[in-house]
C-alpha positions in Angstrom: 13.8 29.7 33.7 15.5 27.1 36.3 14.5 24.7 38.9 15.9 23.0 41.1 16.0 18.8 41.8 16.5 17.4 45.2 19.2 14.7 45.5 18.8 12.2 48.6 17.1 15.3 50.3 19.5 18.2 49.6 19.0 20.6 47.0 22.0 20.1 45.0 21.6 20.7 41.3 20.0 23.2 39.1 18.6 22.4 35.8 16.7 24.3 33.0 13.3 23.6 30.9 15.9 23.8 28.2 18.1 20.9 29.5 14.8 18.8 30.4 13.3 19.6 26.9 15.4 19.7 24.0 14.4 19.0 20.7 14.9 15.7 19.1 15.2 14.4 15.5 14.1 11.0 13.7 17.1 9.7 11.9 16.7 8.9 8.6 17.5 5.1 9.5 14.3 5.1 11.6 12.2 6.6 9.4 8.8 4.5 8.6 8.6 2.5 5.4 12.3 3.0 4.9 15.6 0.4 3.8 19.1 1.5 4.1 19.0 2.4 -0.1 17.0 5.9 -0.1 15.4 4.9 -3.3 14.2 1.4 -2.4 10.9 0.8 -0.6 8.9 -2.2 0.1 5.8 -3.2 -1.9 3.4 -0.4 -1.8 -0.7 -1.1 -2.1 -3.4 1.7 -2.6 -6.4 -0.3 -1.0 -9.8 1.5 -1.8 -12.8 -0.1 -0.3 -15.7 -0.8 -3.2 -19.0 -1.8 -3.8 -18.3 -3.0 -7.2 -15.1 -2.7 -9.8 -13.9 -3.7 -12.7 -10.4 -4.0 -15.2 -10.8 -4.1 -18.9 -7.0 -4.8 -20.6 -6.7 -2.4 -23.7 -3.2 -3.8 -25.1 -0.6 -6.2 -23.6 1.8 -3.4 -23.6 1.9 0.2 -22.1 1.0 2.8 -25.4 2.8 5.9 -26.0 -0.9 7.6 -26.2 -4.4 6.4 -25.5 -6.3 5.7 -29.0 -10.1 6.0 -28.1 -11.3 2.4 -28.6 -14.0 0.1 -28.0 -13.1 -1.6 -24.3 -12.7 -6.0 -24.5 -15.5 -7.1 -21.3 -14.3 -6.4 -18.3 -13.3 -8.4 -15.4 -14.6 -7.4 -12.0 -15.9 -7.6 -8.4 -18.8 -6.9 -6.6 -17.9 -5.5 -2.5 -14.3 -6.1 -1.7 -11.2 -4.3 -2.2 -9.8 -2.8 -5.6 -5.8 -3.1 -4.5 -3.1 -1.0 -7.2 0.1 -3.3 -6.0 2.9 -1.9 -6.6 6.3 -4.0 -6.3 10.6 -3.2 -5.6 13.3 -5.4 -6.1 14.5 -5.8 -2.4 10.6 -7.7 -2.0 10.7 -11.8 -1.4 8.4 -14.4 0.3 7.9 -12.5 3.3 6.6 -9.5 2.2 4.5 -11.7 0.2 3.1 -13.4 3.3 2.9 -10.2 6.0 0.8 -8.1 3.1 -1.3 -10.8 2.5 -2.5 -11.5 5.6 -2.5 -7.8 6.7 -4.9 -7.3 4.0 -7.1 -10.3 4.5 -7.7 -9.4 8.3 -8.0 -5.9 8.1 -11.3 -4.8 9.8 -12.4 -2.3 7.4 -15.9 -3.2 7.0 -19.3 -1.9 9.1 -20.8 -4.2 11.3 -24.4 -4.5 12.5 -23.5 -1.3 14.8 -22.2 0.7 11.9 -18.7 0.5 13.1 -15.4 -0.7 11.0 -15.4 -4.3 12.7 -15.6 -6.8 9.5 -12.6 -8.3 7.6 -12.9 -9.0 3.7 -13.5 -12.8 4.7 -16.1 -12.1 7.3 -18.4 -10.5 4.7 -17.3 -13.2 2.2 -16.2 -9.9 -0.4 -13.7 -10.1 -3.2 -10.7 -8.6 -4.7 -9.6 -6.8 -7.2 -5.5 -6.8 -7.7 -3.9 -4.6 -10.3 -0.2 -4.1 -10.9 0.7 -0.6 -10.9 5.0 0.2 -10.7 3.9 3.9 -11.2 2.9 4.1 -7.5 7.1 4.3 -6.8 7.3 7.6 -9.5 9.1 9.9 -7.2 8.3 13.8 -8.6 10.6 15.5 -5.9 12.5 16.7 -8.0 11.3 18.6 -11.9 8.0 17.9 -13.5 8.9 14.3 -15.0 8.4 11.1 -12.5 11.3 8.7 -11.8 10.0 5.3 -11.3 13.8 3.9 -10.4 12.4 2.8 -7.0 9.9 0.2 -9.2 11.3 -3.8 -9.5 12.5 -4.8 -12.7 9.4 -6.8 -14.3 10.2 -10.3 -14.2 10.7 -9.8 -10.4 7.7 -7.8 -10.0 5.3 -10.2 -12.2 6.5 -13.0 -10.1 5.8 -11.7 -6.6 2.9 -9.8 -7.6 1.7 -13.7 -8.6 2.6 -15.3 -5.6 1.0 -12.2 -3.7 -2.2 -12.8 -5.7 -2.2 -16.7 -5.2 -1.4 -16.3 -1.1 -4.8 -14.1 -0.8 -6.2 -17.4 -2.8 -4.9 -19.5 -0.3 -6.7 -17.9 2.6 -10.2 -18.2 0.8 -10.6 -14.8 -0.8 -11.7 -14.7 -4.7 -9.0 -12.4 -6.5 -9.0 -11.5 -9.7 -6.7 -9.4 -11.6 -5.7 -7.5 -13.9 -3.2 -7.9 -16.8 0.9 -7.1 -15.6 2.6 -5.0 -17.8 -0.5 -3.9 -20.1 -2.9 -0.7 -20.6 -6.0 -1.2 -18.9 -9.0 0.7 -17.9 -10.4 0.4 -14.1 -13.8 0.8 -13.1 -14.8 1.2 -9.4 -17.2 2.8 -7.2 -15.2 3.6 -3.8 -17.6 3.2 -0.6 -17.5 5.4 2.2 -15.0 6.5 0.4 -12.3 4.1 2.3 -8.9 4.1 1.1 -5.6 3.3 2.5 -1.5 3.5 1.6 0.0 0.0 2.8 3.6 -0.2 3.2 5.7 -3.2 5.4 
C-alpha cells in the first residue's frame, strides 16, 4: 500500500507503510546491563523482600558435597532485604556507591494505603548481604555452568566489603554472611517481592 505526502502544498512524493515502518534492531553495544567484553557484567544483586532471614556458615571453604551436619547459630534479620551480591572484575567505587544507594531508597515497602511507598530506612528494616559469584554461571551453552564472568576473589571480597560498609554508612543494620564459605540461608520472602539489580 502507498500514500502520498504533501510538500509545500503540492503532492510530490510517494512513500510506503514499508518505508515509514521498517524494522529495527538493538545493537548489541546498547543492550541493557552490558560492557564492551560479552562475558563481563556489572555487580549483580537478587534482592528478595523478607520478614525474617537468616545465614548459618557450614565451612570456611566451598565442599565438594554437603555432609549432613548439625548447623553453628545463625546470624539473621528480622523485615528487610536478604541481598545474594554477586561481584565482576570491571566493578570499583562507583558501583559500590550507585548500588548502594539504589538499594537503600528503593520504595519497596507498603505504606498505610497498602501501596509500595516505604524505603528500607523508612520502616527502620535490616539487611541481610550474602556473597554469591554463582549468580554470573552462564548455562547457555551444555549442562555444566561457567562462572568466567565472576571477579577473581580478592577483588570480589574487597568490594563486596566496601559495598556492605557503604549500606552501614547510610544507617541501615547489615549483616552478612561468610565470603567464600558453605552456608545455609534461611528466609521467609514477603509478598513474595524479589528483584534482579544490575548498574
Amino acid at each position: 500500500m502507498r500514500m502520498i505526502l504533501p510538500a509545500y502544498g503540492k503532492f510530490r512524493h510517494t512513500v510506503s507503510f514499508t518505508d515509514l515502518y521498517r524494522p529495527f534492531s538493538i545493537r548489541p553495544q546498547q543492550a541493557p546491563f552490558r560492557t564492551s567484553h560479552a562475558n563481563v557484567a556489572y555487580m549483580r544483586i537478587v534482592l528478595q523482600r523478607v520478614s525474617s532471614a537468616s545465614v548459618s556458615v557450614i565451612s570456611q571453604q566451598e565442599p565438594s558435597h554437603t555432609d549432613a551436619m548439625p548447623l553453628p547459630e545463625p546470624q539473621g534479620i528480622g523485615i528487610g532485604f536478604l541481598l545474594l551480591v554477586a561481584v565482576s572484575d570491571i566493578d570499583n567505587e562507583d558501583t559500590v556507591s550507585w548500588m548502594s544507594h539504589k538499594i537503600a531508597h528503593l520504595r519497596i515497602f507498603e505504606d498505610c494505603a497498602g501501596k509500595m511507598n516505604r524505603s528500607i530506612q523508612e520502616i527502620k528494616g535490616s539487611i541481610l548481604s550474602i556473597s554469591q559469584f554463582t549468580l554470573y554461571g552462564d548455562a547457555r551453552k551444555g549442562n555444566r555452568p561457567s562462572f568466567t564472568a565472576a571477579g577473581k576473589p580478592e577483588h570480589a571480597a574487597q568490594i563486596w566489603d566496601q559495598f556492605n560498609e557503604a549500606l552501614r554508612s547510610q544507617g541501615i543494620i547489615v549483616r552478612t554472611g561468610t565470603f567464600g564459605a558453605h552456608m545455609s540461608v534461611q528466609l521467609v520472602n514477603d509478598g513474595p517481592v524479589t528483584l534482579i539489580l544490575e548498574r
